[in-house]
N, C-alpha and C positions, 0 to 999 in steps of 0.2 A: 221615528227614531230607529235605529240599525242597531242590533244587539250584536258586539262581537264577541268573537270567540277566541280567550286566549293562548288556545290549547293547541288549536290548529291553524295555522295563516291564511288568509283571505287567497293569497296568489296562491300558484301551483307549487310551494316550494314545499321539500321534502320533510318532515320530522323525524331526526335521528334520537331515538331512544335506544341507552346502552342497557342492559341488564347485566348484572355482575353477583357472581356469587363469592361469597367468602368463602373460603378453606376451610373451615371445622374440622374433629375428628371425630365425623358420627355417622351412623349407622341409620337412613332415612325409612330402610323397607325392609323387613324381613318376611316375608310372606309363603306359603307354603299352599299348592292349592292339590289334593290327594282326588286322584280318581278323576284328572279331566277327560274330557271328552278328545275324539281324534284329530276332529278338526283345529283344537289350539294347538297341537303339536303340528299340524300339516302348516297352521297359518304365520308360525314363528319360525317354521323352518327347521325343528328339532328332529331327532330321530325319529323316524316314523315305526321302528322294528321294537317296539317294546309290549310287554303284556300290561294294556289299557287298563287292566281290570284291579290292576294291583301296583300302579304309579302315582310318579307325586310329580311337579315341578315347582324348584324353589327359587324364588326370584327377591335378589338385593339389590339396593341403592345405598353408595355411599359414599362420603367424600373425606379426605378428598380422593377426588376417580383413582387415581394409583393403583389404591386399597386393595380395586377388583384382583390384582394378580394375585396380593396376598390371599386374599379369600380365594381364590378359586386354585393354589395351591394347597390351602387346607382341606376343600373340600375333594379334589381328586385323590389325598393322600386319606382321609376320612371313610372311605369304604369307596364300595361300587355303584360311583358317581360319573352320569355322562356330562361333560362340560358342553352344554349348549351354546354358550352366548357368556364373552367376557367382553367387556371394552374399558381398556383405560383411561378413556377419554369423558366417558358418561358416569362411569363408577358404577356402572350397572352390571350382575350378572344372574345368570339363567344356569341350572343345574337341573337333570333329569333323572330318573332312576325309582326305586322300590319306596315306596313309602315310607319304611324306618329309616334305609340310608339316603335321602335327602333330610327327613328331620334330621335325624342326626351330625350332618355334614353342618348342617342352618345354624342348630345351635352350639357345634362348635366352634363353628367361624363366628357369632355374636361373642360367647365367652370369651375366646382368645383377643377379640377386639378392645373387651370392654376388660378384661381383667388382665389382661398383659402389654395391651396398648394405650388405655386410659382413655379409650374411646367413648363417645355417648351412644348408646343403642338402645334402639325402640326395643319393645317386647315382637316377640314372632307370632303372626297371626298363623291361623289356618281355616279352610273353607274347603 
C-alpha cells in the first residue's frame, strides 16, 4: 500500500503558498544593542567613523511598514542620531549613535507610538 501525501503532489507540480500579514498598529522590535563590536557595523553597512567604545545601534520593527518614516523622523529630530537603515516597505529601521541618544530616540519613538498613535508596543530590550 502507497502512503500519500497530501500536502505535496505526486507530479512535479508547484505548490503556491501565499503568506499575508495583517496591518496592526504595533511596535514588533524595539531593541537596542550598546557597545557592538565593528564588524556589525561593517556588516550592515552603517557608519564605520564612530567612537566603538561608546555606541549603541537601535533597531525596529513595525507595522504597518509606513510607520518607519514616522519613527525615523522622530528619531533624527530626537538628538544626535545617524539614520542607518529605514525601509518603508519592511517597517524596519536601524539608528546609530551615543548610547544615551539612541536610547533616547528608542523610547521616544515607542512613547509617541503608543500614546499619541494608539499603537501596541513591545517593551525595548537591551544587550
Amino acid at each position: 500500500m502507497k502512503e500519500e501525501n497530501s500536502v505535496f503532489p505526486e507530479n512535479d507540480e508547484q505548490v503556491r503558498i501565499v503568506q499575508e500579514t495583517v496591518a496592526g498598529k504595533e511596535i514588533t522590535l524595539a531593541h537596542i544593542i550598546g557597545g557592538p563590536l565593528p564588524i556589525v557595523y561593517q556588516k550592515l553597512g552603517l557608519n564605520p567613523d564612530v567612537d566603538y567604545s561608546s555606541s549603541a545601534i537601535g533597531i525596529m520593527n513595525m507595522t504597518p511598514p509606513e510607520s518607519a518614516v514616522i519613527a525615523s523622523d522622530i528619531a533624527v529630530k530626537s538628538g544626535n542620531i545617524y539614520l542607518g537603515f529605514a525601509d518603508r516597505f519592511s517597517g524596519t529601521l536601524i539608528i546609530t549613535g551615543e548610547l544615551s541618544e539612541v536610547n533616547a530616540a528608542i523610547t521616544e519613538i515607542v512613547d509617541y507610538f503608543h500614546n499619541a498613535l494608539g499603537y501596541v508596543v513591545c517593551p525595548i530590550t537591551k544587550r
